[in-house]
C-alpha positions as a printed NumPy array, in Angstrom:
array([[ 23.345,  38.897, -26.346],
       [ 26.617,  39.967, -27.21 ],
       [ 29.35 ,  37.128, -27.558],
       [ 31.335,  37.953, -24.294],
       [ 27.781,  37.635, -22.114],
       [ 27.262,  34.027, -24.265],
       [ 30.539,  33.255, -23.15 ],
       [ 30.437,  33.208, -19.715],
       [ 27.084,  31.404, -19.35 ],
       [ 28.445,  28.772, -21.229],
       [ 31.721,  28.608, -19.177],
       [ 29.353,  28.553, -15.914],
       [ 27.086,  25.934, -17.497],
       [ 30.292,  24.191, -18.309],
       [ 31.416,  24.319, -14.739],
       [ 28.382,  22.452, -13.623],
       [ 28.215,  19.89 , -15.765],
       [ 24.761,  21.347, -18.022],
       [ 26.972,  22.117, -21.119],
       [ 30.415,  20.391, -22.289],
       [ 32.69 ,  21.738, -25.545],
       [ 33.377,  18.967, -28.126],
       [ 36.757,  17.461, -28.405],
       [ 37.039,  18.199, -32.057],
       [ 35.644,  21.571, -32.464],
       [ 34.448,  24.988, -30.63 ],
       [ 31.033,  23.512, -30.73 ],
       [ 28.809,  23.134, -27.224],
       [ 26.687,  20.478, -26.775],
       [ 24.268,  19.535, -23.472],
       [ 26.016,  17.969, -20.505],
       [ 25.3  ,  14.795, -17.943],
       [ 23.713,  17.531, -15.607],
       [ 20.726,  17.325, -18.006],
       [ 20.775,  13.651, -18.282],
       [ 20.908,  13.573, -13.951],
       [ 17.418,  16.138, -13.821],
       [ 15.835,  13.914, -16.71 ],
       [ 16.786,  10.844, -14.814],
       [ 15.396,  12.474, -10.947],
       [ 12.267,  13.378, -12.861],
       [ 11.512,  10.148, -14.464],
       [ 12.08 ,   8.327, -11.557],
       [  9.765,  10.388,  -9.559],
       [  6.9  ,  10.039, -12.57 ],
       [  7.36 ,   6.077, -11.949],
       [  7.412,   6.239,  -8.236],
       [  3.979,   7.951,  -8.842],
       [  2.613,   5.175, -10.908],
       [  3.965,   2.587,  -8.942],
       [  2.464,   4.066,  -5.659],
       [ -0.489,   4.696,  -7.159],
       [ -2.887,   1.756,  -6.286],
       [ -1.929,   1.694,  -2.822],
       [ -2.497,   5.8  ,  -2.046],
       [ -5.726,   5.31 ,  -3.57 ],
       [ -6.968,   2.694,  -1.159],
       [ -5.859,   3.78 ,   1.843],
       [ -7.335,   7.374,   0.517],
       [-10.542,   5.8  ,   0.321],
       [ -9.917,   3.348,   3.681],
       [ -9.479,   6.782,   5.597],
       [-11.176,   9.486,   3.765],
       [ -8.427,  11.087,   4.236],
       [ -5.749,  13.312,   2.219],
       [ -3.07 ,  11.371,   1.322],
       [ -0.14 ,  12.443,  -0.205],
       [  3.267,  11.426,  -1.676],
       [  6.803,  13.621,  -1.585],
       [ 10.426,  12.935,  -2.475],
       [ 13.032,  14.452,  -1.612],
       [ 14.562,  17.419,  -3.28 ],
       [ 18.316,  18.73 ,  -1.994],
       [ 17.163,  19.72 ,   1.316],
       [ 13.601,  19.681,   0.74 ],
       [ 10.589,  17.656,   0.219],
       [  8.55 ,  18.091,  -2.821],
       [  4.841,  16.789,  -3.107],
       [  4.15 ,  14.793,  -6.01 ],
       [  0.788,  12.828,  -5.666],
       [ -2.139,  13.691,  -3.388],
       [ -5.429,  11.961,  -3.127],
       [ -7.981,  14.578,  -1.381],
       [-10.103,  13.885,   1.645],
       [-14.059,  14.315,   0.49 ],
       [-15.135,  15.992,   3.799],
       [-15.221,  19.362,   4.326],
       [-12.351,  20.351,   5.488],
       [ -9.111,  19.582,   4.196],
       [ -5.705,  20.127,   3.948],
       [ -4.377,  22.99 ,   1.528],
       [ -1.204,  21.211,   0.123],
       [ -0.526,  21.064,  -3.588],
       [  1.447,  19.099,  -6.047],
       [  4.697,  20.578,  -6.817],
       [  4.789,  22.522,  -3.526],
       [  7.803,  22.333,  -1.321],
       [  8.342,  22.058,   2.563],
       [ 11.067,  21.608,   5.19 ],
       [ 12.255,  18.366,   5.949],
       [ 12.172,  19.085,   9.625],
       [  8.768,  20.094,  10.565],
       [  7.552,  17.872,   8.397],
       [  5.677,  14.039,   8.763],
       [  7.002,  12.931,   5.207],
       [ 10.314,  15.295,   5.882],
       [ 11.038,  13.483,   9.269],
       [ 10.201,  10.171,   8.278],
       [ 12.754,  10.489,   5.518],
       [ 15.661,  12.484,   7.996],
       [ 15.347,   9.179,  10.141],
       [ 16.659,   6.684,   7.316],
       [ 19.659,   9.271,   6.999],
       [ 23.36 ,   7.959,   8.168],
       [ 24.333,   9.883,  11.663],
       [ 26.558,  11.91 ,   9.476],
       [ 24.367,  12.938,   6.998],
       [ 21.842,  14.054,   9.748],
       [ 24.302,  16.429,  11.583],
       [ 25.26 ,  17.807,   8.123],
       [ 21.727,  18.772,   7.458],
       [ 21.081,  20.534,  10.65 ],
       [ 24.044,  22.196,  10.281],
       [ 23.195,  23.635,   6.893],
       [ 19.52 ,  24.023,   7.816],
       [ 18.076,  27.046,   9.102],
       [ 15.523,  26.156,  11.547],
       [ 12.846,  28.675,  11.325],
       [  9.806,  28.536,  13.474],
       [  6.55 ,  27.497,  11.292],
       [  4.023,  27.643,  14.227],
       [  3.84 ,  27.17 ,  18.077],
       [  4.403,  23.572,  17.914],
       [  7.395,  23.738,  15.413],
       [ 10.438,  22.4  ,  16.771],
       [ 13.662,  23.992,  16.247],
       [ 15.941,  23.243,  18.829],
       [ 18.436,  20.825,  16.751],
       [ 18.933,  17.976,  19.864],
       [ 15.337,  17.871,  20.591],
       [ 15.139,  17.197,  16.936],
       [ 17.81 ,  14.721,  16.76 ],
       [ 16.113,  12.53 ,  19.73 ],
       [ 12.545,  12.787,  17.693],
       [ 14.344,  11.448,  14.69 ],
       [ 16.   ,   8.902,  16.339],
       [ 12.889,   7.861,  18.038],
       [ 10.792,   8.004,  14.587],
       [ 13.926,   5.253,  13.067],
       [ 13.015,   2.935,  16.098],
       [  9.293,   3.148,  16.057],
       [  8.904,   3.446,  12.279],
       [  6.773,   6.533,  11.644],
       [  6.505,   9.554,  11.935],
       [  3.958,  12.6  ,  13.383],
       [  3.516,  15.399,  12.024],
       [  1.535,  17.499,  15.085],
       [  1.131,  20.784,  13.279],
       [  4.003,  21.587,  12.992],
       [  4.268,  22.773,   9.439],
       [  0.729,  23.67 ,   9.838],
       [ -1.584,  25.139,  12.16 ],
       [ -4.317,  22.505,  13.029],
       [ -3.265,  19.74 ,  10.482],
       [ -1.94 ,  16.646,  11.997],
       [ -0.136,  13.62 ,  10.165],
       [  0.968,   9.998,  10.299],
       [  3.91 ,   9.686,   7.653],
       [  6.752,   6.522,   6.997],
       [  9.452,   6.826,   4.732],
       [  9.71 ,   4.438,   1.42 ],
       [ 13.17 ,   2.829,   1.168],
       [ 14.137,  -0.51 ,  -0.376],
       [ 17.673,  -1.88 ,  -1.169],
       [ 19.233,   0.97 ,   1.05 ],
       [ 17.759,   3.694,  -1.291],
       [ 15.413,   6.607,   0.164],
       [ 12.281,   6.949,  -2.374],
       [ 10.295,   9.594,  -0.596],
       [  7.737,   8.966,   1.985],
       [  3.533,   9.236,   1.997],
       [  1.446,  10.849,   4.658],
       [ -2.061,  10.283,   6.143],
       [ -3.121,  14.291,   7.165],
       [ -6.981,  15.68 ,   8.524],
       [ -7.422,  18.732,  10.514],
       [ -6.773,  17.995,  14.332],
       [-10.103,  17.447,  15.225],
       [-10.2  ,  14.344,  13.015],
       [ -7.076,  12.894,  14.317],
       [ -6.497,  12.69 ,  18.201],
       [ -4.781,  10.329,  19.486],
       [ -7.039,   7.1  ,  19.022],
       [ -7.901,   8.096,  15.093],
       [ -3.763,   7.723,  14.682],
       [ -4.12 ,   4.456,  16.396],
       [ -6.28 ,   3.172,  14.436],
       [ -5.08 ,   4.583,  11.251],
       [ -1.601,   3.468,  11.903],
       [ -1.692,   0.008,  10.35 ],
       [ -3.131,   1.041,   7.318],
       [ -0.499,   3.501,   6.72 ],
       [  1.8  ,   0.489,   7.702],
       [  0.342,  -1.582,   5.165],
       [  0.533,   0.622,   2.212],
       [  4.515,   1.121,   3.059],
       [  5.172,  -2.702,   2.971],
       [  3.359,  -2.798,  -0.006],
       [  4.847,  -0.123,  -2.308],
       [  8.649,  -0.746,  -0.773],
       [  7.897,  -4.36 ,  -2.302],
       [  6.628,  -3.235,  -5.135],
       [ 10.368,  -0.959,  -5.151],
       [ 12.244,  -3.559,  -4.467],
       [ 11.537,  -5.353,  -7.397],
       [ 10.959,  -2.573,  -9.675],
       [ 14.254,  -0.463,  -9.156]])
């Protein structure tokens, strides 16, 4: 590349914080914006380990897919799922990302967000209908959400997803959002009395990783 082009990628770089010019000569070295990715990244490799033990037995309580996001701007990203060993299952990968809204995991974490944050979201989210059950009228939303904070968890009733249905609770500790972890089978293997029953467990594996947050970050 010609020096002009190298230029200007280094003055937009510098701009947001990935690059920075030393003090004492023309020289460019990496900025804090590097340091802030490493730092997201790391933290979501530990939250993975420290989750771990407690996705794998309620994986194998259920024998159902599990999985494990955080969040990611205005996103959710997956990060850990344990598979169902039945037939059918859900077709969700690691490293995949999905709207916050229409979501289990993504509405479980909108309902630990400050009044303020949540109207800023929905006003910079585009609410785009996933399938027939997707919600995208922004006070219907609102009142979901705020009925999610009061009961605790959230349902995910295919909304994202033809046919898949999900129980999901956020993981917070110290007044820091962590991500959240779902519990998701096709329909058919979760009507109403299958979330019932499932509900504890899901429960249980949320007190026990927020404690195991609270003391490790």
């Amino acid at each position: 590349m010609n020096k002009t082009t190298v230029f200007k990628l280094l003055e937009t770089l510098q701009l947001i914080g990935f690059v920075e010019k030393s003090l004492h000569d023309s020289r460019y070295k990496l900025g804090f914006g590097f340091i802030k990715i490493a730092h997201n990244s790391l933290q979501s490799l530990d939250i993975v380990n420290l989750t771990a033990p407690f996705l794998d037995k309620l994986n194998k309580e259920t024998d159902e897919t599990v999985h494990l996001a955080v969040l990611s701007e205005e996103s959710l990203i997956y990060v850990a799922k344990l598979e169902s060993t039945q037939a059918v299952r859900t077709i969700s990968r690691i490293g995949r990302t999905a709207p916050l809204y229409c979501t289990g995991m993504g509405k479980a974490m909108l309902s630990t967000f400050s009044s303020e944050a949540l109207e800023q979201y929905f006003n910079d989210t585009k609410l785009e209908q996933y399938t027939a059950s997707t919600i995208t009228d922004k006070q219907l939303l609102i009142a979901e959400i705020k009925k999610i904070k009061e009961q605790g968890y959230a349902i995910d009733n295919s909304e994202h997803e033809d046919d898949i249905r999900c129980i999901a609770v956020p993981l917070a500790a110290k007044g820091h959002l962590y991500g959240a972890v779902s519990l998701s089978a096709p329909k058919y293997r979760m009507d109403d009395a299958v979330v019932n029953s499932y509900l504890p467990l899901v429960i249980g594996a949320q007190k026990n990783i927020q404690e195991r947050l609270a003391v490790a970050f």
